[in-house]
C-alpha positions as CSV (number, residue, x, y, z in Angstrom):
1,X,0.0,0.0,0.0
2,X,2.5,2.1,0.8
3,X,4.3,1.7,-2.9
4,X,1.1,3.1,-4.3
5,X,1.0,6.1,-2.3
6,X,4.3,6.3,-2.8
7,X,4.0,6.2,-6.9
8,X,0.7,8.1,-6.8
9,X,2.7,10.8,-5.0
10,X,5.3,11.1,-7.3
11,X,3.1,11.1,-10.5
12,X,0.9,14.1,-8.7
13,X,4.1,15.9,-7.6
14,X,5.4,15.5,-11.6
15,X,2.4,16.3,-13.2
16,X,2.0,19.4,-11.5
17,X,5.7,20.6,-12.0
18,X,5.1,19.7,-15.7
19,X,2.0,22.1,-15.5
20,X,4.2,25.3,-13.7
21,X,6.8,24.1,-16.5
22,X,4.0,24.6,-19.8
23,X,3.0,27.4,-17.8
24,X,5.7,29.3,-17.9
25,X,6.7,28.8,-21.5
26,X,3.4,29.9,-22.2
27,X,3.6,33.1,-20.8
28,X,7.0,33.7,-22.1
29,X,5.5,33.0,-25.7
30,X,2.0,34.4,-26.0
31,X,1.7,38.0,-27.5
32,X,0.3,40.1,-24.5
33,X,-1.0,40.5,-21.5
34,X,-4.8,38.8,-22.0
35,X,-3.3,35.7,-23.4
36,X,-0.5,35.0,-20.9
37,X,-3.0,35.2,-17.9
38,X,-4.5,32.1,-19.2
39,X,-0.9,30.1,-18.2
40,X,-0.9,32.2,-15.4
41,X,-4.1,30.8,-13.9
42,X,-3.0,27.0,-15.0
43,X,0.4,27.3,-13.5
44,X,-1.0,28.7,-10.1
45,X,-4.3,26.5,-10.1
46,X,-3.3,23.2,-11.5
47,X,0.0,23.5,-11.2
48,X,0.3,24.1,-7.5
49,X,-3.1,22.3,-6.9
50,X,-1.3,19.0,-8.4
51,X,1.6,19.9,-6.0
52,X,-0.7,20.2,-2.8
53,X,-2.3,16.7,-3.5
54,X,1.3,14.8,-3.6
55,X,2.1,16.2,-1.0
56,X,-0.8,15.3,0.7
57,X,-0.7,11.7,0.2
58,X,3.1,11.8,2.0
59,X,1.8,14.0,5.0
60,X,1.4,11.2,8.1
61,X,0.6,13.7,10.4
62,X,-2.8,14.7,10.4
63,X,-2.6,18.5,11.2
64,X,-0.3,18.6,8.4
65,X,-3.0,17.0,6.0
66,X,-5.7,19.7,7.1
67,X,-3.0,22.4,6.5
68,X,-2.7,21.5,3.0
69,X,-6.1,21.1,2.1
70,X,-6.9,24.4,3.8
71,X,-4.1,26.0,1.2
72,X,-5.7,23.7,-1.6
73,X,-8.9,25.4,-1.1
74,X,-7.6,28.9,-0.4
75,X,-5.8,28.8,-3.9
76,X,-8.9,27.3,-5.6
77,X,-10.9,30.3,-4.6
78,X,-8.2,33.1,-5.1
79,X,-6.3,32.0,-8.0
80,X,-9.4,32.3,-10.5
81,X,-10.6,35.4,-8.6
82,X,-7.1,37.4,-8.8
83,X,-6.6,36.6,-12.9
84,X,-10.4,38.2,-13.5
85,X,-9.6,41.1,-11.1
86,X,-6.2,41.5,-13.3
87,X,-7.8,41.4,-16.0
88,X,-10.3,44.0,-15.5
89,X,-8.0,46.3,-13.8
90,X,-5.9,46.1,-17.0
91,X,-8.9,46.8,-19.7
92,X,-10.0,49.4,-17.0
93,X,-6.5,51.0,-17.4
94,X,-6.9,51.0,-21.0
95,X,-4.5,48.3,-22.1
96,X,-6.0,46.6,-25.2
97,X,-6.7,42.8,-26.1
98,X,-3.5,42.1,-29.3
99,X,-4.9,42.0,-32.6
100,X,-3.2,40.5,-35.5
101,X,-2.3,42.6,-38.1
102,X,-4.4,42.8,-41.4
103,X,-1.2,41.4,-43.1
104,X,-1.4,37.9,-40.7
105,X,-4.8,38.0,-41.1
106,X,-4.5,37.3,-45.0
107,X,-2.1,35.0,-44.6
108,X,-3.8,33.1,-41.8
109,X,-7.4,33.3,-44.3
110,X,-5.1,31.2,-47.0
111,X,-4.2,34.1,-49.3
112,X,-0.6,35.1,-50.2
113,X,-0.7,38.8,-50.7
């Protein structure tokens, strides 16, 4: 039993550094602000979520199980909450969603111009 909580741990504890990882390359490649809070929101929700859970199945200490959970939950209520508030502080500010150029969008329609 303890192999499986062992291996389970380990795939939970990978998976959700793989997530942080995708995460940040996605916000280092995406055009602008709007699109890299997307990764943003995966790398903190997911990504640290996945995290939480390994780590809970190694916890033996049962104070230290109700810790993590309690973090587990606060991030699933926050994380989401801070990326819309970013967001609309941003368009409030002014800042614009990227648009491609009318010279990507012929190319992208199948038209060589």
């Amino acid at each position: 039993m303890e192999l499986v909580l062992n291996v389970l741990s380990w795939l939970l504890l990978l998976s959700g550094a793989a997530f942080i990882v995708i995460g940040a390359f996605g916000m280092w490649r995406l055009p602008d602000f709007y699109t890299r809070l997307h990764p943003a929101g995966l790398t903190d929700t997911m990504g640290a979520g996945l995290i939480l859970l390994g780590l809970l199945l190694q916890a033996e200490a049962g104070m230290v199980a109700i810790k993590l959970l309690i973090i587990a939950v606060l991030l699933l209520f926050t994380s989401p909450t801070s990326g819309h508030a970013t967001a609309r502080a941003a368009l409030a500010a002014g800042l614009r969603p990227w648009q491609a150029k009318d010279d990507d969008k012929a190319m992208g329609e199948g038209g060589d111009k």
